[in-house]
C-alpha positions as CSV (number, residue, x, y, z in Angstrom):
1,X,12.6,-20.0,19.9
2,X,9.8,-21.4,17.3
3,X,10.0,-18.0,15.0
4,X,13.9,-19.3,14.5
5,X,12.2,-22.4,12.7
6,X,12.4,-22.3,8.9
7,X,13.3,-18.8,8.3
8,X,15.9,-17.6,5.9
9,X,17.0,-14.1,5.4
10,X,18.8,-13.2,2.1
11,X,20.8,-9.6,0.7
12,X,21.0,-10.1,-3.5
13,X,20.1,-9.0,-6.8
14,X,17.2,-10.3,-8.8
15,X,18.8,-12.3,-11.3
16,X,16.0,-12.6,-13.7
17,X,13.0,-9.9,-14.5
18,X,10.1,-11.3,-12.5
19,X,7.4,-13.6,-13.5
20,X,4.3,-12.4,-12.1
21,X,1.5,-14.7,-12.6
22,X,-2.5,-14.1,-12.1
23,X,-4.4,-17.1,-11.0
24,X,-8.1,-17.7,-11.4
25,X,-8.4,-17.6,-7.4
26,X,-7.7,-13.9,-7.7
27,X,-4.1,-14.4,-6.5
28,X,-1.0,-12.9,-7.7
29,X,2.5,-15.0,-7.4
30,X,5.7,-13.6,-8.6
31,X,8.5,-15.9,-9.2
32,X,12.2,-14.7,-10.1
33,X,15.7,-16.4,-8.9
34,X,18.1,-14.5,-7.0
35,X,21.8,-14.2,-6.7
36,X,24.1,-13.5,-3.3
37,X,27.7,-13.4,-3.5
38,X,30.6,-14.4,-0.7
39,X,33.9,-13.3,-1.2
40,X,36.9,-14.9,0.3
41,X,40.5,-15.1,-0.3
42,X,42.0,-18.5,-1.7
43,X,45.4,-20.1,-0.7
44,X,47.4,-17.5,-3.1
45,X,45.4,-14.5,-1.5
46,X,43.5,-13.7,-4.2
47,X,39.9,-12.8,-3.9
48,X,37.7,-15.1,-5.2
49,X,33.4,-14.8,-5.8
50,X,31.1,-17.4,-4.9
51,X,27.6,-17.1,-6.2
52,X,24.8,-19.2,-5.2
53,X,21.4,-18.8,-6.7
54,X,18.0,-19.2,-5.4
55,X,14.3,-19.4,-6.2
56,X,12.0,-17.1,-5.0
57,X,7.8,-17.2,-4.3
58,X,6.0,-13.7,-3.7
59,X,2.1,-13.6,-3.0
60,X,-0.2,-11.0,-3.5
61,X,0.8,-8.1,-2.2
62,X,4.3,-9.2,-2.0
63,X,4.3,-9.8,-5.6
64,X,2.5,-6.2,-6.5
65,X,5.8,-4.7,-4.8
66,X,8.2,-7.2,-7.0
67,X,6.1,-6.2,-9.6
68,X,5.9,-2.6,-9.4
69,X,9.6,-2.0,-8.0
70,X,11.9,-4.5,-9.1
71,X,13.8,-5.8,-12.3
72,X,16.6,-8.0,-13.3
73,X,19.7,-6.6,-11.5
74,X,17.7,-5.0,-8.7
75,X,19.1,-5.6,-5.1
76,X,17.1,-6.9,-2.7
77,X,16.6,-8.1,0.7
78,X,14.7,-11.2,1.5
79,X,12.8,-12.9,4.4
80,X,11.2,-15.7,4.0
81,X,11.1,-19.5,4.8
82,X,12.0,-22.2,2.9
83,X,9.8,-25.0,1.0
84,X,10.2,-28.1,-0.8
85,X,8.1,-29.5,-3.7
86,X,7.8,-31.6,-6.2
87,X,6.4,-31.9,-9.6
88,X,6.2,-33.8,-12.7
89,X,7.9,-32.8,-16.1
90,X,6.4,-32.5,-19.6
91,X,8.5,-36.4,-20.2
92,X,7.0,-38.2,-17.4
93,X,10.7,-37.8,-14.9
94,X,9.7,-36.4,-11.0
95,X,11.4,-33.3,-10.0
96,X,12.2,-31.8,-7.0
97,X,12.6,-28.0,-6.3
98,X,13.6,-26.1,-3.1
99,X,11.8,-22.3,-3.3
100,X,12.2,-19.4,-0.6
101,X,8.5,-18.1,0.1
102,X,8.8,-14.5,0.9
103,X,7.2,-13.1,4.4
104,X,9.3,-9.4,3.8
105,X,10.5,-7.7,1.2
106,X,13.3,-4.5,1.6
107,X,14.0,-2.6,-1.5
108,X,17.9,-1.8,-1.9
109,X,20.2,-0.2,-3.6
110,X,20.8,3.4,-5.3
111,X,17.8,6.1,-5.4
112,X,20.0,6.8,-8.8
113,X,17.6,3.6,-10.8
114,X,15.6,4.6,-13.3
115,X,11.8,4.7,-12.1
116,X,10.1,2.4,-12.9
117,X,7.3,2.6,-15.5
118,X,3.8,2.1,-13.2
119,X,5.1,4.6,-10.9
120,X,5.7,7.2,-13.1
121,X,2.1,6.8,-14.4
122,X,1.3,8.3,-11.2
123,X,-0.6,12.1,-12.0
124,X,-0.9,14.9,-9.5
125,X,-4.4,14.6,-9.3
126,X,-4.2,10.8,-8.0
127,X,-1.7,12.4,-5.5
128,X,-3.9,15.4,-4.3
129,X,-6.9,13.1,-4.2
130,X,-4.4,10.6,-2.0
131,X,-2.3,12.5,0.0
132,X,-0.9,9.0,2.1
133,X,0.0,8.3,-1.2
134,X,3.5,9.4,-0.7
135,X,3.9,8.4,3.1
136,X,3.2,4.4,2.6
137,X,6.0,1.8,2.8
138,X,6.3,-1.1,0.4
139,X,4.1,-3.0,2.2
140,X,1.3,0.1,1.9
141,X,1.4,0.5,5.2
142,X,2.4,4.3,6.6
143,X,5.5,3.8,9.3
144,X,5.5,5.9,12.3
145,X,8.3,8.0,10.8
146,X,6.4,9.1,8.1
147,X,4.0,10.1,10.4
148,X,5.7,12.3,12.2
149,X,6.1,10.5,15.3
150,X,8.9,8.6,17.2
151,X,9.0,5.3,16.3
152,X,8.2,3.4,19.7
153,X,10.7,1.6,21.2
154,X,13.7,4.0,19.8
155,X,14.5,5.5,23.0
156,X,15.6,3.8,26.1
157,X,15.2,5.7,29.8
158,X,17.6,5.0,32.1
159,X,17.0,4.1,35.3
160,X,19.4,4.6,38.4
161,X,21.3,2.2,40.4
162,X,20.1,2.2,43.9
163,X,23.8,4.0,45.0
164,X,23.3,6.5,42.3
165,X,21.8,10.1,42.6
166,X,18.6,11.2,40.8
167,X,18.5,14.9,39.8
């Protein structure tokens, strides 16, 4: 029951392109808001949209994928867990900010969007000398799948009730 603590899992579109951010520690943080709509009907039956927007934190290599793969517009699905901070202003006044730290990061939407720019920088030779190259997920990581194998867990043996014949 603890890994149901402080998690929050999102489906939206990037509302804003990115800021990605390189700190002297050698990290990388991208920072961009994000948009997820409801729908409902109101009292006359007409459909109405309700947006809400939220802040999102990427880290490392969670930001090299937002980076890389997203832009403004770009839907998106989000795990993370939420965190609460404060700060103070440029005037002096205490502010208060409630940010979704990203643990996972699915890519969505249509194959149809243009490429983006660093991945079309990519030359046959960088390919050929890395032939995982085009097997790794977003998280550079190669699935089972791509490897050719069954993904464990996908199949499911049956066994037989106790009045039931085995052939």
């Amino acid at each position: 029951m603890s890994t149901l603590r402080n998690k929050v899992q999102l489906i939206g579109n990037i509302g804003n392109e990115p800021k990605i951010t390189n700190l002297e520690s050698g990290n990388k943080v991208a920072r961009f808001s994000m948009a997820t709509n409801e729908y409902y009907r109101n009292a006359q039956g007409e459909k109405v949209q309700s947006t809400q927007w939220h802040y999102v934190v990427a880290w490392d290599n969670k930001a090299d994928i937002i980076e890389q793969y997203t832009h403004k517009g770009k839907e998106v699905a989000i795990e993370g867990k939420l965190i609460s901070r404060s700060y103070t202003n440029e005037m002096g006044v205490k502010c208060y900010v409630t940010e979704i730290v990203a643990t996972e990061i699915l890519l969505l939407g249509s194959k149809n969007e243009p490429t983006p720019l660093k991945e079309m920088e990519v030359t046959a030779d960088e390919v050929n000398a890395n032939p995982s190259m085009d097997n790794t997920s977003a998280n550079g990581k190669t699935t089972e799948a791509q490897q050719g194998k069954k993904p464990q867990g996908s199949t499911r043996k049956r066994t037989p009730k106790s009045n039931q014949k085995v052939a």
